[in-house]
N, C-alpha and C positions, 0 to 999 in steps of 0.2 A: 185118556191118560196122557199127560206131560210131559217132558223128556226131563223135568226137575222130578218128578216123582218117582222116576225109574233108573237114576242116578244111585239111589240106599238100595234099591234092590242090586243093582250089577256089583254094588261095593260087597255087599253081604254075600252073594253068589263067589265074587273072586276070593273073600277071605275064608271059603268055604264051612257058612253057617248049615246044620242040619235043615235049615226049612225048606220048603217049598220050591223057592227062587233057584234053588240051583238048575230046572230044568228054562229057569228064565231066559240062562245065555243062548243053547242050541235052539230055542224058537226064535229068538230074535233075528241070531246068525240066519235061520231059513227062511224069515220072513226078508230078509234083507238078499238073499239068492234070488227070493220070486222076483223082487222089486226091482232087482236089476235087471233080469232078464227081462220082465215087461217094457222096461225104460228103453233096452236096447235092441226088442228082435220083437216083439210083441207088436210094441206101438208102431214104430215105424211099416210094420208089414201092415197095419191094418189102416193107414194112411196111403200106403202104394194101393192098396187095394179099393181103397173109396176115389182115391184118382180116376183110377182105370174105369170103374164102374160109372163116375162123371163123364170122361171123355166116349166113352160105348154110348153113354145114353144121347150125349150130344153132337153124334154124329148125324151127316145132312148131306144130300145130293151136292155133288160136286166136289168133298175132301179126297184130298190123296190121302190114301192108308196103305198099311204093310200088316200082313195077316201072322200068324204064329209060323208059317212053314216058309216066311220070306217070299212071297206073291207081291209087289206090290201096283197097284191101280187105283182108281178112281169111283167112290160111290155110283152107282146109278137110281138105284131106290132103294128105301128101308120100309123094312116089316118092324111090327112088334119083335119078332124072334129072330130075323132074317137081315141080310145085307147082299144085295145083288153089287157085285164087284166088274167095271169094266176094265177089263184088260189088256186090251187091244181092240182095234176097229170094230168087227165083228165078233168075240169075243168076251160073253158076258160068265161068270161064276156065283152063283148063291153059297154062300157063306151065313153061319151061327155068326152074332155077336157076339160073341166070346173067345171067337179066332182073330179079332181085332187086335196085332199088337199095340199098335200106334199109328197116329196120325201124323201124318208128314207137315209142317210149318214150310209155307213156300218160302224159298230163299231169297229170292226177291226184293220180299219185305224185310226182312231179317238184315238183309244188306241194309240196307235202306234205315231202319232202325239204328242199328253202330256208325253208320256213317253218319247221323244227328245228332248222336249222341258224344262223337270225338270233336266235330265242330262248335258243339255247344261248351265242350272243355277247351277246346284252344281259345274260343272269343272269353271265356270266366278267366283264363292264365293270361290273356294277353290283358285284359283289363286290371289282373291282381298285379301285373308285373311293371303296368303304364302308374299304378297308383303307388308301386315302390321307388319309381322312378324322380317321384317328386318331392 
């Protein structure tokens, strides 16, 4: 059904014809409540959700992580169900996957990244600004 063929019904609905169509407006209105909720709490949660469940499955010896109760350490080995967590020198914790809050991105890199990325915009401005010049 077409949004040109549901135009005569909403007309006939608002000029309040006996048929049928007048319970047309209240489903529309409700299908139009689902639609938006799905658009806005629905899908987004079920994309945080497939994140998380990526980053759990591609966890690997050696990430720094942060557990749900704020622990944070270093892989030591992974189970199918399991994550041995080192925490200190001696100091190991087994941990579910699912207490995984997130993986830490070394900062390091991270630096390292923005600082290439500001350098690569000062030599593009210095060159836009060397070709205004002429």
């Amino acid at each position: 059904m077409s949004f040109s063929s549901l135009v005569p019904l909403l007309q006939d609905a608002a000029a309040g014809s006996p048929s049928g169509s007048s319970m047309l407006v209240p489903l529309i209105t409700m299908g139009l409540v689902f639609f938006i909720m799905w658009l806005f709490i629905i899908r987004p949660q079920n994309k945080k959700q497939k994140e998380t469940e990526k980053m759990i499955a591609n966890l690997k010896k050696g990430d720094k992580v942060v557990t749900i109760g704020g622990i944070h350490g270093v892989v030591s080995s992974t189970d199918e169900k399991t994550i041995v967590i080192k925490v200190d020198d001696n100091a190991k914790i087994k941990f579910s996957r699912s207490a995984i809050s997130a993986v830490i991105v070394d900062d390091n890199n991270s630096k390292t990244e923005k600082t290439n990325k500001k350098e690569k915009e000062e030599v593009s401005e210095e060159k836009a600004s060397a070709g205004e010049q002429k």
